[in-house]
C-alpha positions in Angstrom: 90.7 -84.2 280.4 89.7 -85.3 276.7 86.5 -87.9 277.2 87.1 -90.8 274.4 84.1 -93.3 273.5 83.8 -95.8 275.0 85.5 -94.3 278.1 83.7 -95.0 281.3 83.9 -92.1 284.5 81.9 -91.7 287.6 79.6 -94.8 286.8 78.9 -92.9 282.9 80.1 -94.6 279.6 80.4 -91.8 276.8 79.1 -92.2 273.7 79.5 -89.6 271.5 81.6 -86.2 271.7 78.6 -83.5 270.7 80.6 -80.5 270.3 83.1 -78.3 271.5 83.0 -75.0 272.4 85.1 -71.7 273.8 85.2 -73.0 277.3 84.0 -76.3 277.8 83.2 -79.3 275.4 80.0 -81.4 275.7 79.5 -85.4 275.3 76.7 -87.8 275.2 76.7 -90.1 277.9 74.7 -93.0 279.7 74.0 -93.6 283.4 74.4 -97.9 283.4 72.3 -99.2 286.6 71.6 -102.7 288.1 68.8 -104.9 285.8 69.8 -103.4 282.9 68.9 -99.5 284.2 70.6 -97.3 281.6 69.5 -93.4 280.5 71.2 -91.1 278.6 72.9 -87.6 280.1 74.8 -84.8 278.7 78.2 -83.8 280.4 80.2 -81.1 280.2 83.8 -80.8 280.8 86.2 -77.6 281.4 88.7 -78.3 278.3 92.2 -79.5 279.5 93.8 -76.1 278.8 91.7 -74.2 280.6 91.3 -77.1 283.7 93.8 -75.2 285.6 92.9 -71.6 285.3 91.1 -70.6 288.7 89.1 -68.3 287.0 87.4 -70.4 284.2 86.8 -73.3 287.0 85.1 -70.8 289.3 83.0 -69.3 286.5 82.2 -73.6 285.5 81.2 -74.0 289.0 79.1 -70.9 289.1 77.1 -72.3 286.2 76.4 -75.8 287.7 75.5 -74.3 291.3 73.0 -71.8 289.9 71.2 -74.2 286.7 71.0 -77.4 289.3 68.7 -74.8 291.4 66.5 -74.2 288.7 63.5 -76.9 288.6 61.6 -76.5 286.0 60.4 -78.6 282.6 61.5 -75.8 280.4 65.0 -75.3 281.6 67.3 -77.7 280.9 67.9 -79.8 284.5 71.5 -80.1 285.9 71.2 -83.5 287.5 74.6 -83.4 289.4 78.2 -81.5 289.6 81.4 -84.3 289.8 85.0 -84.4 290.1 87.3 -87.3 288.7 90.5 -87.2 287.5 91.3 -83.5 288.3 88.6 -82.2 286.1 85.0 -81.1 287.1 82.4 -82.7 285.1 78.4 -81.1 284.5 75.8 -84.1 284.6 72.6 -82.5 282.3 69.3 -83.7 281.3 69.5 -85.0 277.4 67.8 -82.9 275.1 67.4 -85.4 272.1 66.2 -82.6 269.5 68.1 -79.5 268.0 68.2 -75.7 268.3 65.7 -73.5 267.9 68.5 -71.5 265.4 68.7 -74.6 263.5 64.9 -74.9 263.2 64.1 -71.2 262.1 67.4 -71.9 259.3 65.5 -74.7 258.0 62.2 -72.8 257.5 64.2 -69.6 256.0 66.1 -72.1 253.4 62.4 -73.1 252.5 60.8 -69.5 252.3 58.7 -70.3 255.8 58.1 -69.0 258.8 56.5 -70.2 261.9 53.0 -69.7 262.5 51.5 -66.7 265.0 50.1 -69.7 267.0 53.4 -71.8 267.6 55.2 -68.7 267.5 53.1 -67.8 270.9 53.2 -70.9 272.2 56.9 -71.5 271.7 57.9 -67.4 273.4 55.4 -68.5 276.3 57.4 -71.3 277.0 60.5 -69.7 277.0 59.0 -66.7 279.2 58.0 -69.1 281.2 61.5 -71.1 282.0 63.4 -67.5 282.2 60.4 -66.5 285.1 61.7 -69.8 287.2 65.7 -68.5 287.0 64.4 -65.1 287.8 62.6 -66.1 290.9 65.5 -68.1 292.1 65.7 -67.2 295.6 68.3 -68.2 298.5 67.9 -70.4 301.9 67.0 -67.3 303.9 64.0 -66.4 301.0 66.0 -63.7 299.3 66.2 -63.2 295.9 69.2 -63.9 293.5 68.2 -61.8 290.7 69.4 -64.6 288.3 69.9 -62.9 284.7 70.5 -65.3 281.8 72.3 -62.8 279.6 72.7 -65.0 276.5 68.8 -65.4 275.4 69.0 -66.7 272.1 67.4 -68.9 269.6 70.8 -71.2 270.0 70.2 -71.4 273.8 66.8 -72.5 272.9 66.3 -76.1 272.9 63.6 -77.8 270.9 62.7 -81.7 271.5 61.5 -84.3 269.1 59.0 -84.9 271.3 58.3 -81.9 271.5 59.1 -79.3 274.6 61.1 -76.0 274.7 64.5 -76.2 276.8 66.2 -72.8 277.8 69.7 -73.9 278.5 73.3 -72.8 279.1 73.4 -70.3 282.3 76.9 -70.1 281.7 77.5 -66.3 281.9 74.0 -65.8 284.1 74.6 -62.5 286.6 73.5 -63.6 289.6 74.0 -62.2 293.6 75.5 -65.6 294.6 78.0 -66.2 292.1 81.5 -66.5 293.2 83.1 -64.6 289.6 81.5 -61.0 289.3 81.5 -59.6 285.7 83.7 -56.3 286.3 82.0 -53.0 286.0 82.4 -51.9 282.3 82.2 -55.4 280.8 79.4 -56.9 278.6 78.7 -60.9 278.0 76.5 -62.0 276.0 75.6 -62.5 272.0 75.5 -58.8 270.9 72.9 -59.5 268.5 70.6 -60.5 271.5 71.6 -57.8 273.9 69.1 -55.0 275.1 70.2 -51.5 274.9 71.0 -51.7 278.7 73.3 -54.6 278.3 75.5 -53.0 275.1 75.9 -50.4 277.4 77.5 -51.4 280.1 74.9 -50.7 282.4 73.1 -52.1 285.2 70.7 -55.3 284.1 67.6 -57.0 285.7 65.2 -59.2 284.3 63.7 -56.8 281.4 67.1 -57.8 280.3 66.0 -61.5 279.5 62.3 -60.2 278.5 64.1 -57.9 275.7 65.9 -60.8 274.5 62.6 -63.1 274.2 60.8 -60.3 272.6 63.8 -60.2 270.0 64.0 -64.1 269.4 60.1 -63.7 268.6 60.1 -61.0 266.8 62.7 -63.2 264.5 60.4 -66.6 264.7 57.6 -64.2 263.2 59.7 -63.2 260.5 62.8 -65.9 259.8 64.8 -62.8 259.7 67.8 -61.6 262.1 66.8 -58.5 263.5 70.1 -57.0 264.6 73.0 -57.9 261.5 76.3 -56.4 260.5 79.5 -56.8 258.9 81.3 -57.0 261.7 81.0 -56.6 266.0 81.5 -52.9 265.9 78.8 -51.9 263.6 76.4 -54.8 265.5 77.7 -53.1 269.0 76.4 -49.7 267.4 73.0 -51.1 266.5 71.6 -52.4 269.6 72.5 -49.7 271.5 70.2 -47.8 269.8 67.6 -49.7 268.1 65.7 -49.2 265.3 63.2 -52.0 265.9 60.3 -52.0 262.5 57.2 -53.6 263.3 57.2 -57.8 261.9 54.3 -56.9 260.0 56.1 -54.8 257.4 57.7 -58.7 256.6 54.4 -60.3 256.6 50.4 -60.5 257.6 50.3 -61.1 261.3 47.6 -60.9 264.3 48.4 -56.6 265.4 47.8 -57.8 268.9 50.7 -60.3 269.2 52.9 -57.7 267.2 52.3 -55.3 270.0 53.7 -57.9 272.6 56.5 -58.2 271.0 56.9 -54.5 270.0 56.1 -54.0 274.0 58.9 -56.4 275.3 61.3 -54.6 272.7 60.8 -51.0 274.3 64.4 -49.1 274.4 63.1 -47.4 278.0 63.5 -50.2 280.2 60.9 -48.8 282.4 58.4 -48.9 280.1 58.8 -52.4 279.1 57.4 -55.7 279.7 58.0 -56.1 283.3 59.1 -60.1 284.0 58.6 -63.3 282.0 55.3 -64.1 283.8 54.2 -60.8 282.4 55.2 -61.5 278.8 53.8 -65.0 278.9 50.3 -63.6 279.8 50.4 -60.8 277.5 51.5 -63.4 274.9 47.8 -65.6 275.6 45.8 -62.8 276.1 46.9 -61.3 272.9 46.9 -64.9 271.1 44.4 -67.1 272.5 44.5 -69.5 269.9 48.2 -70.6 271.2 46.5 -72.4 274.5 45.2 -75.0 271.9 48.6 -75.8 270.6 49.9 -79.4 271.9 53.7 -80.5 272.0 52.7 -83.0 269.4 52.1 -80.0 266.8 55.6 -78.7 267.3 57.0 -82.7 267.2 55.2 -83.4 264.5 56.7 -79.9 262.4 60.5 -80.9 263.7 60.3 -84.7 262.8 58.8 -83.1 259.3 61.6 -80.2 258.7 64.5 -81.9 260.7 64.3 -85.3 259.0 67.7 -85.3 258.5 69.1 -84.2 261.4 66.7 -86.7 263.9 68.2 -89.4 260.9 71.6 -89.0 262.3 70.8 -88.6 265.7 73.9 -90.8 267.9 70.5 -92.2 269.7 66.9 -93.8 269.1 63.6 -92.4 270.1 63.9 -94.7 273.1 67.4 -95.3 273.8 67.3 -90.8 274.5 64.7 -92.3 277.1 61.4 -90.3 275.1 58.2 -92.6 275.5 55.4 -92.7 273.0 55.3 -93.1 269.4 57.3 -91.0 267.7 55.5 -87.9 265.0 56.0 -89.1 261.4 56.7 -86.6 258.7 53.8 -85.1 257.2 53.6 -81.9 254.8 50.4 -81.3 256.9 52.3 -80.2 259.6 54.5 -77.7 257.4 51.4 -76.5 256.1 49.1 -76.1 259.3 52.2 -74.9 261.5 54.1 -72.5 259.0 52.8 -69.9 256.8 55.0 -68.6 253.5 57.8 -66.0 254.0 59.1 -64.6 250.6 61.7 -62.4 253.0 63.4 -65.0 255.0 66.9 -64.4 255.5 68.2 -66.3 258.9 71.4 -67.7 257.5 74.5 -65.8 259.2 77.8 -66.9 258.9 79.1 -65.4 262.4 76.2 -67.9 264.0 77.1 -71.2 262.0 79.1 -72.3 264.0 77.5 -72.2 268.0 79.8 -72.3 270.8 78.4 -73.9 274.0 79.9 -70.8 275.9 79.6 -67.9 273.5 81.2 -65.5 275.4 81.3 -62.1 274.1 83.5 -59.5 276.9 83.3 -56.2 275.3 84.8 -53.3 277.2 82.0 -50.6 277.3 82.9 -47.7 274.6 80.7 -44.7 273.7 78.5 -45.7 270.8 80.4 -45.0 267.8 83.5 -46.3 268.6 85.2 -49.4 268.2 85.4 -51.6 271.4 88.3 -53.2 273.2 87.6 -57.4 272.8 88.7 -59.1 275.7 87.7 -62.9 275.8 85.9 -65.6 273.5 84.7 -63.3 270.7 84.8 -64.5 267.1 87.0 -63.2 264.0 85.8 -59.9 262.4 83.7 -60.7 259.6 85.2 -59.5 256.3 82.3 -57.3 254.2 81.4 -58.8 250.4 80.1 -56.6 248.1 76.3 -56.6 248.0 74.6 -58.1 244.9 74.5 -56.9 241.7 76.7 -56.1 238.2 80.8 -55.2 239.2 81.6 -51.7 240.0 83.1 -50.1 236.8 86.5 -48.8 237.6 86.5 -45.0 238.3 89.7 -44.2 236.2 91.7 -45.4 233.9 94.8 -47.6 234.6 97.9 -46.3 233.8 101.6 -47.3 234.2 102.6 -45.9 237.7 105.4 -43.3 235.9 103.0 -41.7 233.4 100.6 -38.7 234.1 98.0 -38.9 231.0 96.8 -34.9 230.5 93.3 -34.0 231.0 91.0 -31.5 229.8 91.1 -28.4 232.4 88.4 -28.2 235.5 88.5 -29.3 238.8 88.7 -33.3 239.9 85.0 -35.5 240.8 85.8 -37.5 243.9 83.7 -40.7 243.8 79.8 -40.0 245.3 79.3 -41.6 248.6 75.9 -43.6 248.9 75.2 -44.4 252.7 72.8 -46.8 254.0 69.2 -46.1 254.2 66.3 -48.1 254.9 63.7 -49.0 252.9 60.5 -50.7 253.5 60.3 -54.1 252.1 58.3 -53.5 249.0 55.8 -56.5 247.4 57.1 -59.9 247.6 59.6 -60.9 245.2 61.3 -64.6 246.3 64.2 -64.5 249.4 67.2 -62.4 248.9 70.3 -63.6 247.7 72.4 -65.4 250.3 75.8 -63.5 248.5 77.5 -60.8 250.4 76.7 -59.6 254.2 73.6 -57.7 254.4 72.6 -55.2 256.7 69.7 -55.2 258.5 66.7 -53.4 256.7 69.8 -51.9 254.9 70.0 -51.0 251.2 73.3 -50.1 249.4 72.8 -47.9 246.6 75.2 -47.4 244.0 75.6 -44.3 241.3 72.4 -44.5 238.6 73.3 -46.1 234.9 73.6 -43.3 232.5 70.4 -44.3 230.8 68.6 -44.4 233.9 69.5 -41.0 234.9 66.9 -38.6 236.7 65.8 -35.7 234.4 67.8 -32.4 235.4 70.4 -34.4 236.5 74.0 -34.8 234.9 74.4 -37.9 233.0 77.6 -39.9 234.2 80.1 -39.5 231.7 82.1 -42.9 231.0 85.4 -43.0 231.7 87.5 -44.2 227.9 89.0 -47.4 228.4 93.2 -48.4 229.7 94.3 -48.5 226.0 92.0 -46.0 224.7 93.2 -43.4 227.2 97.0 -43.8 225.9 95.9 -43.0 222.3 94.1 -39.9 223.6 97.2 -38.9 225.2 99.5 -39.3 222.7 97.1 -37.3 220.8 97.2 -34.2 222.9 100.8 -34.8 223.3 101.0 -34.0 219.2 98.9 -31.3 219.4 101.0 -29.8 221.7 104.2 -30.4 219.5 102.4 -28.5 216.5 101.5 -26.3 219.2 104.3 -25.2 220.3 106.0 -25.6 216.4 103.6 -23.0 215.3 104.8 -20.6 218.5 108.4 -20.9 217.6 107.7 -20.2 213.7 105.8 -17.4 214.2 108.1 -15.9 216.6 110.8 -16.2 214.4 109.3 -14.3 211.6 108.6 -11.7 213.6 112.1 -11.2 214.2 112.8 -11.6 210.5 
């Protein structure tokens, strides 16, 4: 079923389609009452193609029994589960705000980062929502080991008012869910996944704590922490991490660093245990945090996402938030953000969120390329990192002709791989051209003039045109070559 506005269904009038994504699409809608009772809810519907497959329906179903179990004010509340028309529709709290991706974008495009304190106060939060899911227990008091899988700064919701939503428990492993993810599959965003979870292998809560500890250790820095050309090389990278403290990207608090280094810990064992854990860890280590309000964090989005809350479908009070709303202020910018001359959050594989980013990988041994199975985006196509255009390594010549050359044995072309360096003294953001690789440099063949001492100078390669001339040159000498021969043999004879 396609929902229209203006369309009314179950006793909800929709009002705005929000967006659409591999499995589902999501509306805004409002709940009309008697006197005038009217609040606004987001639902999500199964698209139409996919409204008969059992499998898809059973995994939608899955995702409304488990979230509308979850009580608590930083996870996003399913409010009820409907059926009309043939089609199964999600009733959801309204989170009138945006994505924590979208804030940390904002900041990057302005050379800022969030501060230690809001940084602290936002992971707590979100430790603190994931601890409800994981604690999720049955009628008889068992527990459902609920695993969110898809931890993410898009799954993290941020309100103009001022809270922190986890949302989307679409793909959550769970003991009472009806669809079972096969042994050998992965789900997730691999850019989020702990080493455990790239792997194939078997996943409790330190799961979730992994993937807080990686969406802090990018609010620190404004930085993605796992990026690559494409899903292969990405797979590669979080299986075995190569995690560099957020301090080489800027002055931070050591303390807080080594919470988040802690929950970031390959060994599973020796990581942060469970989300209560990392959330006291997280004030003990930043005390300062227990003094941040929501109104901080309102005031800093109503400041940075202007234009976004500007074309908001709803008013402050129409998306049912009481209270005056924060006004813009370059205080809040200022007290809330510090400078970060090595922001780089733009990615063009995230632009573009899906409401059920799927990612089914089929576990492969690290190195190899993985068989993709459902919802997982195009192959990014590398660009050439910046800088002046690769001169060509020979000349071109029509495909026929062979040009001579002087004798000695062929150069193949010097292969430069990857290395990292350490970010060196601040010098403005990178350039947004190309794809770059995490904590990655490409290094190309020196300039001539710049060549080390005792080491060969690259000899340039002569022009297309020039090279013909040479030719033809050596072609002549031959000839007179070869004149000479038959002369001098001939007089010999004579």
């Amino acid at each position: 079923m396609e929902l229209k506005p203006g369309q009314s269904l179950a006793g909800y009038e929709i009002i705005d389609h929000v967006k659409s994504g591999g499995m589902a699409s999501l509306h805004l809608a409002r709940k009309r009452g008697v006197a005038g009772f009217q609040r606004a809810v987001a639902i999500k519907v199964v698209h139409p193609a996919l409204a008969k497959d059992r499998k898809f329906v059973q995994m939608f179903l899955d995702e409304a029994r488990l979230a509308v179990l979850i009580q608590h004010p930083n996870v996003v509340r399913v409010e009820e589960l409907l059926e009309a028309e043939g089609t199964y529709l999600m009733v959801m709290e309204y989170v009138h705000g945006c994505s924590l991706f979208e804030l940390l974008r904002a900041l990057a495009q302005q050379g800022r980062r969030l501060s230690p304190d809001l940084v602290a106060w936002i992971g707590a939060q979100i430790a603190d929502g994931l601890h409800a899911a994981h604690e999720l227990r049955d009628e008889h008091g068992n527990l459902l080991d609920v695993v969110h899988r898809d931890v993410s700064p898009q799954n993290i919701l941020l309100s103009y008012g001022g809270h922190v939503k986890v949302i989307d428990f679409g793909i959550a492993k769970s003991s009472a869910r009806a669809d079972k993810t096969r042994v050998g599959v992965i789900r997730g965003k691999i850019g989020y996944m702990s080493p455990e979870q790239a792997n194939a292998q078997h996943l409790d809560r330190r799961t979730d704590v992994y993937a807080t500890g990686i969406v802090m250790w990018e609010m620190l820095t404004s930085r993605r922490l796992f990026r690559a050309a494409n899903e292969v090389q990405l797979l590669d990278m979080v299986r075995n991490p190569q995690v560099p403290a957020p301090s080489m990207f800027g002055e931070m608090p050591e303390a807080l660093e080594e919470v988040v280094m802690a929950a970031l810990r390959r060994d599973v064992t020796d990581r942060v245990r469970s989300g209560k854990d990392l959330r006291d860890r997280i004030f003990a280590a930043q005390p300062s945090a227990g003094s941040v309000h929501s109104s901080m964090l309102a005031g800093l989005l109503a400041t940075v996402m202007k234009d976004k809350l500007r074309e908001a479908p709803l008013g402050w009070a129409e998306a049912g938030l009481t209270g005056e709303p924060a006004r813009p202020s370059t205080s809040f910018v200022h007290d809330h953000t510090v400078v970060a001359t090595q922001a780089h959050f733009t990615d063009p594989e995230e632009e573009v969120e899906e409401l059920d980013d799927l990612e089914s990988l089929m576990a492969s041994p690290p190195g190899s390329a993985p068989r993709i199975l459902v919802g997982s985006r195009p192959q990014l196509t590398p660009m050439a990192p910046p800088g002046p255009a690769p001169r060509p390594s020979q000349p071109s010549f029509p495909p026929a002709f062979t040009p001579p050359g002087p004798p000695g044995p062929a150069h193949p072309p010097q292969s430069f791989p990857p290395s990292f360096t350490p970010p060196g003294p601040a010098s403005g953001p990178p350039s947004s051209g190309g794809v770059v690789l995490p904590f990655a440099e490409f290094q190309g063949p020196p300039d001539q003039a710049q060549a080390p001492a005792g080491r060969a100078a690259v000899v340039k390669e002569p022009s297309g045109a020039a090279g013909v001339v040479i030719s033809l040159i050596w072609l002549l000498v031959g000839a007179l070559a070869l004149g000479a021969a038959i002369y001098l043999a001939t007089l010999g004879f004579g």
